[in-house]
LOVEX-838617 format. One record per residue (C-alpha): x, y, z; residue number from 1. Coordinates in steps of 0.1 Angstrom, whole numbers. Layout:
N
(site (X, Y, Z), NUM) ...
***
This chain:
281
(site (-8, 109, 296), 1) (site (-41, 88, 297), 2) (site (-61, 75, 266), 3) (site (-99, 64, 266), 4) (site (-109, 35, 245), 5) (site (-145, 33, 228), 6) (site (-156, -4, 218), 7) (site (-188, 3, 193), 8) (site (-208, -27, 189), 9) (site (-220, -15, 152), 10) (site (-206, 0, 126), 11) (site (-234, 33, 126), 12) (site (-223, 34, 165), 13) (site (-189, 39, 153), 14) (site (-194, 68, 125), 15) (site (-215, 83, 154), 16) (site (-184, 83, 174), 17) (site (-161, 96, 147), 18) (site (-185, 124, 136), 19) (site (-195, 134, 171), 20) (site (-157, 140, 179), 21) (site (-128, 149, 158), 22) (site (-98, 136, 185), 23) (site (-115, 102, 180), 24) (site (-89, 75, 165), 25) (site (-100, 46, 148), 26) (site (-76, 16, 163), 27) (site (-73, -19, 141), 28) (site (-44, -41, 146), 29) (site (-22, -15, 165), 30) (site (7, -23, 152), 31) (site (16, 12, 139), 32) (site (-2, 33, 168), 33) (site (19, 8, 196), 34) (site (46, 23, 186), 35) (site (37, 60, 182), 36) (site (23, 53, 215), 37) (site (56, 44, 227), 38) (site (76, 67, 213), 39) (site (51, 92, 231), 40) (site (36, 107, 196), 41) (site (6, 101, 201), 42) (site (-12, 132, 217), 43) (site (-43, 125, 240), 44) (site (-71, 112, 221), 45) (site (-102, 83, 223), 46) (site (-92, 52, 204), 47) (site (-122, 34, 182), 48) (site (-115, -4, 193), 49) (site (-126, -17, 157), 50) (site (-123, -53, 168), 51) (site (-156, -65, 173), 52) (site (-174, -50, 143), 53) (site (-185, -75, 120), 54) (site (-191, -56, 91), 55) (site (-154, -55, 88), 56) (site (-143, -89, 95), 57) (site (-119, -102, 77), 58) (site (-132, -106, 40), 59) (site (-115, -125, 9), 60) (site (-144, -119, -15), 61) (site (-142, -120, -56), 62) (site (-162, -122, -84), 63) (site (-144, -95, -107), 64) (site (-132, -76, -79), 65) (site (-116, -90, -42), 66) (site (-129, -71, -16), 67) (site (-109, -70, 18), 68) (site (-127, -59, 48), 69) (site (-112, -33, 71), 70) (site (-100, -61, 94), 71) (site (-80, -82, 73), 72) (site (-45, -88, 81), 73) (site (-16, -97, 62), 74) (site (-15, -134, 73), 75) (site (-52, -139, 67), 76) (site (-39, -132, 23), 77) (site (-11, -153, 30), 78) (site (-29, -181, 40), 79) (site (-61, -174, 18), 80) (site (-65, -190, -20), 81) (site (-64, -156, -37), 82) (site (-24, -155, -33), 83) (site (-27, -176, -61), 84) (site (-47, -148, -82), 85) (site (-26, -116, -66), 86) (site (6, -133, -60), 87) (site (24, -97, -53), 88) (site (-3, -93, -16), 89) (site (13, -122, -5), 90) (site (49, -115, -13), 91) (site (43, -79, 4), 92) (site (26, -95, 33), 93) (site (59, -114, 43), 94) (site (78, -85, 41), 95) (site (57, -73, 70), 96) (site (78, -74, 101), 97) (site (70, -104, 120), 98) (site (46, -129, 121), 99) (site (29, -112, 148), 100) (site (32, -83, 130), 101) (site (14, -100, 101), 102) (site (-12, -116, 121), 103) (site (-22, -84, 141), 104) (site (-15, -56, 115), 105) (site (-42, -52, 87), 106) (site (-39, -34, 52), 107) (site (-61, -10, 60), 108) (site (-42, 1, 88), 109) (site (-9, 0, 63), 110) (site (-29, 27, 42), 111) (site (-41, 48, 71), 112) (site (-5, 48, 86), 113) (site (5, 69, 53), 114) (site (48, 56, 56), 115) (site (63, 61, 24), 116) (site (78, 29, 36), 117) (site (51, 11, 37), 118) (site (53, -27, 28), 119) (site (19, -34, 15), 120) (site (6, 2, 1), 121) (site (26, -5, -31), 122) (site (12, -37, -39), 123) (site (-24, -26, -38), 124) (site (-17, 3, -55), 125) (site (4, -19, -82), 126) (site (-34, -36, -84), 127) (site (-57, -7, -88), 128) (site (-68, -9, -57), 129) (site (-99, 15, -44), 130) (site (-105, 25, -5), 131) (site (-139, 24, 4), 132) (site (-148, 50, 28), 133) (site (-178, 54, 53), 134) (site (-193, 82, 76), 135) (site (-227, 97, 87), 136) (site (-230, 110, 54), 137) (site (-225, 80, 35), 138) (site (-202, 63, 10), 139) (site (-173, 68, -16), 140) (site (-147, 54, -30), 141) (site (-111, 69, -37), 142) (site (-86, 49, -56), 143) (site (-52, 44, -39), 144) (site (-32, 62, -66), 145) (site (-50, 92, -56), 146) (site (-54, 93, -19), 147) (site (-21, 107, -11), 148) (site (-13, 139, -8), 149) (site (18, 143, 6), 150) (site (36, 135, 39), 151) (site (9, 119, 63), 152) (site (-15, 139, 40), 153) (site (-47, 119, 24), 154) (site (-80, 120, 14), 155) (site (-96, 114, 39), 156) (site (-120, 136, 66), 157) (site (-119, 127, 103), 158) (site (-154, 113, 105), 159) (site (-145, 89, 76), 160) (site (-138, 54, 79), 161) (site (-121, 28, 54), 162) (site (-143, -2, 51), 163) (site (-130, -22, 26), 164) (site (-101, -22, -3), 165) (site (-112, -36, -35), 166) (site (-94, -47, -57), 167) (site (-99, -56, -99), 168) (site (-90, -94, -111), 169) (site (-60, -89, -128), 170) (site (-65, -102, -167), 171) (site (-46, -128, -179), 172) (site (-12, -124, -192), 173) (site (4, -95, -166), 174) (site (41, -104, -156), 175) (site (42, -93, -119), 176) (site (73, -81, -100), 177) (site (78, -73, -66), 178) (site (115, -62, -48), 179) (site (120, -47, -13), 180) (site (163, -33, -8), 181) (site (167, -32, 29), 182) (site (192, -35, 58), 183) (site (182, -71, 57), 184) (site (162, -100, 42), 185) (site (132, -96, 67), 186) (site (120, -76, 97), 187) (site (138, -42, 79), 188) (site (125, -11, 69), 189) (site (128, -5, 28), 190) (site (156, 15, 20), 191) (site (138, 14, -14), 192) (site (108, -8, -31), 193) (site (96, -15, -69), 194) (site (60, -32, -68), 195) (site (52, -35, -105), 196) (site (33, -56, -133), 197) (site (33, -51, -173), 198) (site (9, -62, -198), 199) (site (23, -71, -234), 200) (site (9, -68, -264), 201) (site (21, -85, -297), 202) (site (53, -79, -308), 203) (site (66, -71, -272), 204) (site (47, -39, -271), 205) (site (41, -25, -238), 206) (site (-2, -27, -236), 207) (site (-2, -14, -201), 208) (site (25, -10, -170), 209) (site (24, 0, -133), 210) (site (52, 6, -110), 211) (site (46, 18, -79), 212) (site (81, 27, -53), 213) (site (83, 24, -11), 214) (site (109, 51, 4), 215) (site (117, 72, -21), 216) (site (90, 103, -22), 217) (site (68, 121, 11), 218) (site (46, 88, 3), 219) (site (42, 60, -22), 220) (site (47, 70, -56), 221) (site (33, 56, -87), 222) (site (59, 61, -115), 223) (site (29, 77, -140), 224) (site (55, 94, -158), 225) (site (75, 68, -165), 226) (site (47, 46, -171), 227) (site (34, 67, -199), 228) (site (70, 68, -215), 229) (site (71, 34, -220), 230) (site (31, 24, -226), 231) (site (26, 16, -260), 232) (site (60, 13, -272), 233) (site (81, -18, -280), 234) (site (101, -30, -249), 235) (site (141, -30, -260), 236) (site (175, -25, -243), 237) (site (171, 6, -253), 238) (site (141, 17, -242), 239) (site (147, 0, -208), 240) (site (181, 19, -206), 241) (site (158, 56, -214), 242) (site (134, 44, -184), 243) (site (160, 35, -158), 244) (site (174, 71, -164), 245) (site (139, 85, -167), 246) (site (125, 76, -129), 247) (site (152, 96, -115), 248) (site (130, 129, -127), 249) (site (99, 113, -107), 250) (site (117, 102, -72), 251) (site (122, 125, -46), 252) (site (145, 104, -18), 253) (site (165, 115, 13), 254) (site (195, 109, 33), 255) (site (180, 97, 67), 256) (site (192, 68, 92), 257) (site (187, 34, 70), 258) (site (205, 48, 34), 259) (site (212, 80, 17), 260) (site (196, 97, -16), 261) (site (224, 87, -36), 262) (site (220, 47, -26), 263) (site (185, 51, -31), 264) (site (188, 69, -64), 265) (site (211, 44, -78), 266) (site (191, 12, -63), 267) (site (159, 23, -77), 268) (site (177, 23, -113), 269) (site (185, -7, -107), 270) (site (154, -22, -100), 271) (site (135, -7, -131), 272) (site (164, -22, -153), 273) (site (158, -51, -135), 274) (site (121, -58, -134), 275) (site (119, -48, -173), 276) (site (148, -71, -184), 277) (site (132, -100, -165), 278) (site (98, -91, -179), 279) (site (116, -90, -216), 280) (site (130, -120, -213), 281) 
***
C-alpha cells in the first residue's frame, strides 16, 4: 500500500489541495494517523504535511478569547503562561500519552481524530471552545458542543480545514474539575472522564455549569441535560444525589476491551457526586 505526501508552502496552496481532491488528508502531529497507519486502516490517500505553514504555528493568543493555532500541541499549553488562566488544558494535556505524544500531537488533531476517548476534547469543550474552519470558500466557526455528530461523524466538509480553536476567558469565580478513570495513572486510555466547571451565585445557587464525559457515548458528550437540572437551583446533598442518578439517562457506554458498561455507569456516578461535593464544599 503506498501513500503520497503534499507539503504546501501556504495555507491557500493547501485549501487548493483539499478542494481539488476529496481523498486528500490533512496530516499534523501524526500521532493518531501513525497508528491507523499501522494497524493498516488507513485506505490509500495523499497526506497534507501541515508542518511548514505558518499561519498555523503554534499560537497562545488572548485578549478575551485564547486562540490556538492549528499546530499547537499539548506541551506547547503546558509550558505556556495561560495554564495559569485554563488550568483544566493543562491537566488534559498530561493525560496525553507520552511526552512525545504531547510534544508531537496537537489539539486540533485531538478534535479531528473524533475518539470518544479523547483526552483533550473534553476540556475545550468544558471551555466553550469554537473550531475555526477554512476552505476555498471561506470561513466559519462551529462551537465544539456542536460539531459531533455521532461516531467519527462531524461537522465538517472534506475541503475544510480547522485553523484555530478559540477559546472565551473564563470569568472570575468558576470552580474547575477535571478526572480521567483508567487502567492506570498515565499513558492509559479513559475508561471514563468528567471535565467540568460551575459558577455559583449567592446563596450557593448554581449561576452556570458544564460537564462534559470521555468514553462513555459514540463521542464526547456534554451532560446538557443534566446541566439544566441543576442550573439555577441551590446546590445540596440532595440535589447532588438527583444529578448523580440523573446522568445515567444521558450516557450511552459499552462493554469493550478496557471496562464494561456497568463499571462505567457506576464510575461516572461517581464522579458527578464527586466533582459537586468538592465544588460545595
Amino acid at each position: 500500500m503506498t501513500f503520497d505526501v503534499i507539503t504546501p508552502r501556504s495555507l491557500d496552496e493547501a485549501l487548493d489541495a483539499l478542494a481539488s481532491d476529496g481523498n486528500t488528508v490533512p496530516l499534523a502531529g501524526g500521532t493518531d494517523l501513525m497508528v491507523s497507519l499501522d494497524a493498516g486502516s488507513i485506505r490509500p490517500c495523499t497526506f497534507l504535511n501541515l508542518q511548514d505553514l505558518r499561519e498555523l504555528r503554534p499560537a497562545l493568543d488572548h485578549g478575551s478569547s485564547l486562540r490556538l493555532g492549528a499546530l499547537t500541541t499539548y506541551r506547547d499549553v503546558r509550558v505556556s503562561p495561560v495554564r495559569r488562566e485554563f488550568p483544566m488544558l493543562a491537566l488534559a494535556a498530561r493525560e496525553v500519552g507520552s511526552l512525545a505524544i504531547q510534544s508531537r500531537g496537537t489539539w486540533a488533531g485531538n478534535i479531528i481524530n473524533a475518539s470518544p476517548a479523547a483526552d483533550g476534547v473534553p476540556a475545550l469543550m468544558a471551555y466553550d471552545a469554537e473550531i475555526e474552519l477554512a476552505s476555498k470558500s471561506g470561513r466559519r466557526r462551529v462551537p465544539l458542543s456542536r460539531f459531533y455528530r455521532g461516531y467519527k461523524q462531524m461537522d465538517r466538509r472534506l475541503d475544510e480545514l480547522v485553523v484555530a480553536i478559540h477559546i472565551p476567558v473564563p470569568a472570575r469565580g468558576w470552580i474547575e474539575y477535571y478526572r480521567k478513570v483508567g487502567a492506570r495513572r498515565f499513558q492509559a486510555i479513559s475508561k471514563t472522564l468528567l471535565a467540568a466547571r460551575v459558577l455559583f451565585g449567592p446563596d450557593q445557587i448554581v449561576s452556570d455549569i458544564r460537564m462534559v464525559f470521555a468514553s462513555v457515548a459514540p463521542c464526547t458528550l456534554r451532560a446538557v441535560q443534566t446541566e439544566n437540572l441543576i442550573r439555577g437551583r441551590q446546590l445540596s446533598p440532595a440535589l447532588i444525589a438527583e444529578c448523580a442518578e440523573a446522568i445515567q439517562d444521558e450516557i450511552h457506554p459499552i462493554d469493550d476491551i478496557r471496562s464494561s458498561e456497568a463499571y462505567r455507569r457506576r464510575v461516572t456516578s461517581n464522579l458527578v457526586l464527586d466533582f459537586l461535593t468538592t465544588s460545595l464544599g
